[in-house]
C-alpha positions in Angstrom: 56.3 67.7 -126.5 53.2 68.4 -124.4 50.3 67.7 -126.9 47.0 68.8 -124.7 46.8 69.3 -120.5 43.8 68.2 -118.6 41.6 71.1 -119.6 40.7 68.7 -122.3 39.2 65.9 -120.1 36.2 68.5 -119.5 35.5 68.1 -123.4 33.4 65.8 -124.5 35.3 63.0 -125.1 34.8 62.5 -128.8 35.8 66.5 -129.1 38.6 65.8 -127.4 39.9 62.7 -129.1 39.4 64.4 -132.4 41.3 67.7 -131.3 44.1 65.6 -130.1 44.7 63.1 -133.8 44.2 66.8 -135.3 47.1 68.0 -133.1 49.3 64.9 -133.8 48.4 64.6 -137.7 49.7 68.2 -137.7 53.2 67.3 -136.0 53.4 65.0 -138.4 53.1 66.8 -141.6 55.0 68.8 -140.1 58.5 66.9 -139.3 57.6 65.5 -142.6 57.8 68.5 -144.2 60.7 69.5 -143.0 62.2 65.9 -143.8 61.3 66.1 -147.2 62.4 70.3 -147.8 65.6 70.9 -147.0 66.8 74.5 -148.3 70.0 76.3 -149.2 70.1 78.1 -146.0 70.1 74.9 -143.9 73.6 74.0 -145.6 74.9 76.8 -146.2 77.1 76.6 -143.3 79.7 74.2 -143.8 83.0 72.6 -142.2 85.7 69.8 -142.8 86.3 68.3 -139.8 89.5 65.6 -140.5 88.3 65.6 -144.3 84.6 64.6 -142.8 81.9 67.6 -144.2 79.4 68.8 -141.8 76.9 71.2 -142.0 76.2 73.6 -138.9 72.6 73.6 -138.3 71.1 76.6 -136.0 67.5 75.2 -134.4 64.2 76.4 -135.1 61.5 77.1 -132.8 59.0 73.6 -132.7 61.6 71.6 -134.1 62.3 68.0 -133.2 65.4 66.0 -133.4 63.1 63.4 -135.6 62.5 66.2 -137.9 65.5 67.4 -138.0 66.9 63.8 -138.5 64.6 63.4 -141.4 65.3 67.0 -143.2 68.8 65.6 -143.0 68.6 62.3 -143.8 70.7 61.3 -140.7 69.8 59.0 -138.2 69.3 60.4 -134.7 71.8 58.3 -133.2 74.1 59.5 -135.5 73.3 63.9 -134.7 73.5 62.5 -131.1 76.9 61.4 -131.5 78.0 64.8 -132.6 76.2 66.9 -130.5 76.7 65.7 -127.1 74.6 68.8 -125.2 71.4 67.4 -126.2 71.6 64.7 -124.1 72.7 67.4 -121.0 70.3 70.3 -121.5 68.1 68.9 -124.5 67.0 70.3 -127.9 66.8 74.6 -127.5 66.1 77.0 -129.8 69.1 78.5 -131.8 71.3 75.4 -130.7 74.2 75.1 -133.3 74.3 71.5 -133.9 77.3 70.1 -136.2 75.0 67.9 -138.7 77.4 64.7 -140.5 76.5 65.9 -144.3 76.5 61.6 -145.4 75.8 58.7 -142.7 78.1 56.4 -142.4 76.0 54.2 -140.5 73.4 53.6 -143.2 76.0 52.7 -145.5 76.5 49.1 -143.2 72.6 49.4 -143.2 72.5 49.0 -146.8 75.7 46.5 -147.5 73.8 44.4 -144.7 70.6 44.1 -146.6 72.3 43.7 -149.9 74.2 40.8 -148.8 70.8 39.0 -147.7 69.2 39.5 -151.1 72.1 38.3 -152.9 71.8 34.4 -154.2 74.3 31.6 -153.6 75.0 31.0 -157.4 76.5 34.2 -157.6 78.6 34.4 -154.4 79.2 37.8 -152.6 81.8 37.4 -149.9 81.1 38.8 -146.2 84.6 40.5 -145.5 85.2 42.3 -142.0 88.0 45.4 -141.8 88.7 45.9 -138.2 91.1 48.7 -136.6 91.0 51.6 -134.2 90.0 55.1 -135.5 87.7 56.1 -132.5 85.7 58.4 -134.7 83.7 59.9 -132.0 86.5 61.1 -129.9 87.8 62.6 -133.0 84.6 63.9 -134.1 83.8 65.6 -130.9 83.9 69.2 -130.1 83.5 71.2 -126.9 82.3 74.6 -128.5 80.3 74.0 -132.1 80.4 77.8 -132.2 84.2 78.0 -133.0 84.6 78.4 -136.7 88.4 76.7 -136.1 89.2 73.3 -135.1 92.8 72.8 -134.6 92.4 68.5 -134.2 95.1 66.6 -136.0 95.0 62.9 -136.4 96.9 60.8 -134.2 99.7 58.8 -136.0 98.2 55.7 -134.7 94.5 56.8 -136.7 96.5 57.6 -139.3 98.5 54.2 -140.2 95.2 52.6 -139.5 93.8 55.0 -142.2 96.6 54.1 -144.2 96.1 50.5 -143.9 92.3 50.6 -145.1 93.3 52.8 -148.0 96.1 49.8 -149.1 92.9 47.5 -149.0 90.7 49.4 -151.2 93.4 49.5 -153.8 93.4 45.9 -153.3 89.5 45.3 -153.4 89.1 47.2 -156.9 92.2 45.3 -158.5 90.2 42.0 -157.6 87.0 43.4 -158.6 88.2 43.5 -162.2 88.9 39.9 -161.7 85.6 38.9 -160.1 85.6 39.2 -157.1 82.6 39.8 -155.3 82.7 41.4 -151.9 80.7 43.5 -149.3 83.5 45.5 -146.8 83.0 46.1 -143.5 84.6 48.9 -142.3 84.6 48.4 -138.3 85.8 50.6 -136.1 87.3 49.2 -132.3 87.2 52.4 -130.7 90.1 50.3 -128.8 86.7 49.5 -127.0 86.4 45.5 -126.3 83.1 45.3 -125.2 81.9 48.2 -128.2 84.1 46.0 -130.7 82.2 42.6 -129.4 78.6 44.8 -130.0 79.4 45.6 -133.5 80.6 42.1 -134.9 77.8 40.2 -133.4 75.8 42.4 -135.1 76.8 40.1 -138.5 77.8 36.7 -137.5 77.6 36.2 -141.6 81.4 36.7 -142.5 83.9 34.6 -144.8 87.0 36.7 -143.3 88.3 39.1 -140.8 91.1 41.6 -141.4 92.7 43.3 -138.5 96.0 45.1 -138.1 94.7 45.2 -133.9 97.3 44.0 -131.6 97.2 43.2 -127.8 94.0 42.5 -126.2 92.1 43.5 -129.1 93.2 40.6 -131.1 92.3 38.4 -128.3 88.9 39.2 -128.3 89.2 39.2 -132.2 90.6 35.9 -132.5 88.1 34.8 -129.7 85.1 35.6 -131.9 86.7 33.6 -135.1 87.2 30.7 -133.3 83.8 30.3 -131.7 82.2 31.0 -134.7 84.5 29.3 -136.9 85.3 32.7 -139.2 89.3 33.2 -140.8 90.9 35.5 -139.7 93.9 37.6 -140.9 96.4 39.0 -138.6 98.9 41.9 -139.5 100.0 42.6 -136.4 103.2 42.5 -134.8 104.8 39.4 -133.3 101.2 38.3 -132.6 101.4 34.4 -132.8 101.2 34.2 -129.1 97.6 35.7 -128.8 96.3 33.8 -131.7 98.7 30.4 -131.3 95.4 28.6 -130.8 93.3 29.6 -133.1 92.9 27.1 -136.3 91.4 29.7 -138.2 94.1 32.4 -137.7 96.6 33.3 -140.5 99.8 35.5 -139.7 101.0 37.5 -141.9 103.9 38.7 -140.4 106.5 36.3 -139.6 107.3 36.6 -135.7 110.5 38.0 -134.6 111.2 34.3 -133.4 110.3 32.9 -137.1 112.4 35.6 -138.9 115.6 34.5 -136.9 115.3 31.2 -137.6 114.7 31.5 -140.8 117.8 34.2 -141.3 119.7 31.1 -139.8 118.5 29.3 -142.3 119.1 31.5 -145.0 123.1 32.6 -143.9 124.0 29.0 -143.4 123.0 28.2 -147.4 124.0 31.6 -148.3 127.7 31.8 -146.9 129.1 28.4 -148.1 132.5 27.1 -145.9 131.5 29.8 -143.2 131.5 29.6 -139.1 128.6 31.2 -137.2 129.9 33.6 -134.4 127.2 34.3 -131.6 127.0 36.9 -128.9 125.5 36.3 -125.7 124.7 39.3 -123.2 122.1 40.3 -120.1 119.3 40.4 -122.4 117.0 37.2 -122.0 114.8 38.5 -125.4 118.1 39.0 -127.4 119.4 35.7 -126.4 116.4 33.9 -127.1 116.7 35.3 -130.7 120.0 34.2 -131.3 119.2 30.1 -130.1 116.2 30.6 -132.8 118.9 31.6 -135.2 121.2 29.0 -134.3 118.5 26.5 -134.6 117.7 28.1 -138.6 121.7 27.4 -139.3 121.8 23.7 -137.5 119.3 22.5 -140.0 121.9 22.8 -142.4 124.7 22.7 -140.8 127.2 20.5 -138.7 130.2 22.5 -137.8 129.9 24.1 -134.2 129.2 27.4 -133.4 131.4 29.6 -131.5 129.8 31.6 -128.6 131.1 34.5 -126.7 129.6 36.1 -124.1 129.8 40.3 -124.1 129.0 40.5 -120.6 132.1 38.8 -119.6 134.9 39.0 -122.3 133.7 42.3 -124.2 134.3 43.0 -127.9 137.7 42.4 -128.2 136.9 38.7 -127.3 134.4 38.6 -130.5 137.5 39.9 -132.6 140.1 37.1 -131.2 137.8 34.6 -132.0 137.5 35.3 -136.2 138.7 32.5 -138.0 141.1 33.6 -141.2 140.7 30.4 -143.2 136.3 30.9 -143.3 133.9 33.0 -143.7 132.8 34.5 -140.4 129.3 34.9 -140.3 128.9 37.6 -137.1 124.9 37.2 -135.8 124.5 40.2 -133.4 121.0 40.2 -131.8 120.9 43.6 -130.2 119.3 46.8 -131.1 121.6 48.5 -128.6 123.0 51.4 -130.7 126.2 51.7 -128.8 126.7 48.2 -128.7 126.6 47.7 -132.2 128.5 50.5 -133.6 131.3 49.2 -131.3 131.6 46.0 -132.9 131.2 47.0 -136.1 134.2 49.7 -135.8 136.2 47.1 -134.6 135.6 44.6 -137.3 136.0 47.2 -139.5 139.6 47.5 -138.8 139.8 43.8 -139.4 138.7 43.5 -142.5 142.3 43.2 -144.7 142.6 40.2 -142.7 139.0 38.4 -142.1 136.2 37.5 -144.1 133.6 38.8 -142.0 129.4 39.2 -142.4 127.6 40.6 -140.4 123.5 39.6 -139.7 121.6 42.3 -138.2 118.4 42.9 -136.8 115.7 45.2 -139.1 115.8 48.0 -136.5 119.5 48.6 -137.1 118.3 50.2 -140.8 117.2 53.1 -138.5 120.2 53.5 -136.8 121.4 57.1 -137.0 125.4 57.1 -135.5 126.9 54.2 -137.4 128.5 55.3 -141.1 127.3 53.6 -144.1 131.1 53.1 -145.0 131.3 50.7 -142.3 128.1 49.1 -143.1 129.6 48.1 -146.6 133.3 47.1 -145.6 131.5 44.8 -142.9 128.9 43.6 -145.8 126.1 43.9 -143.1 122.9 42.1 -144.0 119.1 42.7 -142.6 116.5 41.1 -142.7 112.3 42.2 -142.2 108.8 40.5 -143.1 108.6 42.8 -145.9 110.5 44.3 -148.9 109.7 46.9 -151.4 110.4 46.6 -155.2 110.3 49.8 -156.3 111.0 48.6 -159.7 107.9 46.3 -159.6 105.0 47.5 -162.4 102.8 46.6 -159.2 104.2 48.8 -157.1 104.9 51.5 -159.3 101.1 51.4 -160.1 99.9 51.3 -157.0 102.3 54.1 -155.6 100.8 56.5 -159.0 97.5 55.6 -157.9 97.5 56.2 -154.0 99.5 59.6 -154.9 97.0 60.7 -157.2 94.4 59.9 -155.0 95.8 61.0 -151.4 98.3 63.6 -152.4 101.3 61.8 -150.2 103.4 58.4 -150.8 102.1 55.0 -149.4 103.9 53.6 -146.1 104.6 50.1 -145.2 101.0 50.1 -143.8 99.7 50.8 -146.5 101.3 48.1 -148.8 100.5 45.8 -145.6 96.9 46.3 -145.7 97.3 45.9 -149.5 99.0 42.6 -149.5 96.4 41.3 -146.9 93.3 41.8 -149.1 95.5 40.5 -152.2 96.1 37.3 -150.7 92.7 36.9 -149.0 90.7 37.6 -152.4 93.7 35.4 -154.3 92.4 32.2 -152.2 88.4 32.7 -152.6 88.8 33.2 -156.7 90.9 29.7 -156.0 89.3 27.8 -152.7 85.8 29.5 -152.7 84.2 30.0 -149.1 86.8 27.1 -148.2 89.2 29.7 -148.7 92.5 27.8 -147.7 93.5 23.8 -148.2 96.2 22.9 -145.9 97.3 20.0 -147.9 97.8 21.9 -151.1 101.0 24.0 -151.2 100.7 27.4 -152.3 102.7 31.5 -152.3 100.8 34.1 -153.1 103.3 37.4 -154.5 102.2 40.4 -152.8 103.8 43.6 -153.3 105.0 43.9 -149.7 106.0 40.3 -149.6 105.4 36.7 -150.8 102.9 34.0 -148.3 103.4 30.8 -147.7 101.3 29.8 -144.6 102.9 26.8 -142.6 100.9 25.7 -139.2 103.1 24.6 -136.6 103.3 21.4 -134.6 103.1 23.3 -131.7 100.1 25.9 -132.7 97.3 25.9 -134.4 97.5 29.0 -136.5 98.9 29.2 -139.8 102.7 31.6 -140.3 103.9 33.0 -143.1 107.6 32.0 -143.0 109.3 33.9 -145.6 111.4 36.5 -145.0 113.6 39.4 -147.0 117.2 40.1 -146.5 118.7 43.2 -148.0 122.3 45.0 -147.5 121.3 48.7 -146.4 124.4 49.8 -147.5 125.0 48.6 -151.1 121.7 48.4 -152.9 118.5 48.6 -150.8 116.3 47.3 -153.9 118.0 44.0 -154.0 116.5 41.1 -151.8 118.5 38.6 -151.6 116.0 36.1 -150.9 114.4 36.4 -154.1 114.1 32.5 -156.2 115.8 31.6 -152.7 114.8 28.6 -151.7 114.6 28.6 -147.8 113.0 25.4 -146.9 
């Protein structure tokens, strides 16, 4: 704003200093003012942008976005976020600006400056959330005139949503048990250099959370081990990004890890049995298969019979059931086709063989193969996680988010659950320690159960259990439950 023009250096100077702090003590009682009265009118208009309120301001002649920042109580940065055109054309009279009716950047203001007041003796612990919403992408329009807005959430925003809902639950149950915490909720923007710019901005966490996969983690992981922060990981088969981080914990047992360990468990499960492999083209599906023949030859000294599909075909696999044994079938492919072939055809073998079949957890959404054939060849699946409906944890939980959110939890959201479970379960036991590598420990989640084993090979810690189910008889029995897989 232009506050006087060079008519005013032909005053005497003392006329004209006093005519100019008249001027600016004005504008300021002014934007101050209008900080401190904010009337119905200014809120009357309001939209719910992807459950987010906002009120839709129209500009008044001589306003300022500082005064209209304080009338709203909303940092500027914040409006400007919003309102992209103010940056183009700047502030005009009658603008519509969309106005955020709460900050949600004053909120970290505030946890920040709580957590430096709070005193040792009576620990708070500093506990980073990070995952992609991109809020302002979501939260911007092209026409803040338009009474409609037709912008539904991605499903990517929403399992992320999902997953920070599952560690709220979390946070309160542990709150009733003392645990003290201040959550940050960060957003990536799938941004690496944004993400980087908003962690360093507290260097003071105990723990970071992230269900980020990709190059996301990398820079994640990255920051934990320079600045020596654990980190937990609920990603996807992610132990490659974070293999050599010391103070990474998985909490999803890699693809690689879940075959081996299925090996493990058939072997012990299927007493006088012979393991049947299949080889084909695919380098990934044969790598799963060695990892599962490596789980049974812990345990195991009879020799494994291996056919290769590409050459001999199905009927090969049939010729080579043994009718004295059990024939434990491992069939590493998610090929649709492929599997409902062998299965029909062991299916007309089954007066005569003993036959199981081990399949992958993608096979459960399989949409050609009948659940008949499923049971008569006693198929068995395994996945990182398994849901007890019958649980009084889960049934709780399930009451509570449907209450809250009107719709049933997912996977995600027991993940995100589980992760803040465990991570408060070992400060109430470890302190700021959090984790003793020498001390043996599972933590029961409702998604799954953790036991954190580091690898010669790596540095990061892996859960290793797993949870096999039959889809086709009773999908709330796990099999691996008081099953000792070690």
């Amino acid at each position: 704003m232009k506050l006087f023009d060079s008519r005013c250096f032909s005053e005497n100077k003392l006329a004209a200093l006093t005519r100019l702090l008249f001027i600016v003590g004005l504008i300021f009682a002014f934007n101050k003012l209008n900080a401190q009265v904010l009337t119905k009118s200014d809120t009357s208009n309001v939209h719910f942008l992807n459950s987010r309120k906002f009120f839709i301001y129209k500009v008044d002649k001589g306003e300022t976005l500082f005064g209209i920042s304080q009338k709203f109580k909303i940092p500027q940065e914040e409006i400007l976020q919003f309102n992209h055109e103010i940056e183009k054309t700047g502030l005009k009279v009658k603008m519509k600006l969309w106005i955020p009716a709460f900050s949600w950047n004053k909120k970290d203001l505030v946890l920040e400056k709580e957590f430096k007041k709070e005193k040792q003796e009576n620990y708070t612990y500093n506990i980073a959330v990070v995952t992609s919403f991109s809020l302002p992408k979501i939260y911007t329009t092209i026409d803040t005139t338009d009474t409609y807005v037709n912008e539904p959430l991605s499903k990517e925003v929403k399992e992320n949503l999902e997953f920070i809902e599952g560690i709220l639950f979390s946070a309160e149950l542990l709150k009733s048990e003392g645990l003290k915490v201040h959550l940050f909720i960060i957003d990536s923007e799938s941004d690496s250099i944004k993400l980087l710019f908003k962690l360093k901005k507290n260097t003071r966490y105990n723990l970071i959370i992230t269900n980020e996969n990709g190059s996301m983690l990398k820079y994640i992981s990255r920051f934990s081990s320079e600045r020596e922060i654990k980190l937990f990981s609920c990603g996807i088969n992610n132990i490659d990004i974070i293999k050599e981080n010391k103070n990474a914990f998985s909490l999803n047992p890699s693809s690689g890890k879940q075959c081996e360990q299925m090996g493990n468990f058939s072997v012990k499960y299927f007493p006088n049995s012979v393991l049947l492999t299949i080889k084909t083209v695919s380098a990934k599906e044969n790598e799963r298969t060695e990892l599962f023949k490596s789980g049974w030859s812990k345990n195991h000294l009879k020799p494994i019979i291996e056919i290769d599909y590409t050459k001999s075909g199905a009927n090969s696999v049939v010729e080579s059931l043994d009718k004295n044994k059990i024939n434990v079938v491992f069939i590493s492919s998610s090929n649709e086709d492929m599997v409902s072939s062998l299965l029909s055809m062991f299916n007309n073998k089954i007066p005569e063989y003993n036959i199981k079949v081990i399949g992958l957890p993608t096979w459960q959404y399989f949409e050609t193969i009948d659940q008949k054939i499923l049971a008569n060849c006693n198929v068995y699946l395994f996945s990182s996680g398994f849901i007890e409906f019958s649980n009084k944890e889960v049934f709780n939980f399930r009451k509570s988010f449907r209450d809250k959110y009107n719709i049933e939890p997912s996977d995600i959201s027991y993940q995100g659950y589980d992760a803040f479970l465990v991570a408060g379960k070992l400060f109430l036991t470890n302190g700021k320690t959090m984790f003793n590598e020498e001390k043996s420990f599972t933590i029961k989640g409702i998604f799954s159960e953790y036991t954190f084993v580091r690898s010669p090979k790596e540095l990061v810690y892996e859960n290793e259990n797993i949870h096999v189910f039959q889809p086709a008889h009773d999908i709330s029995i796990d099999l691996t439950k008081n099953f000792n897989l070690k």
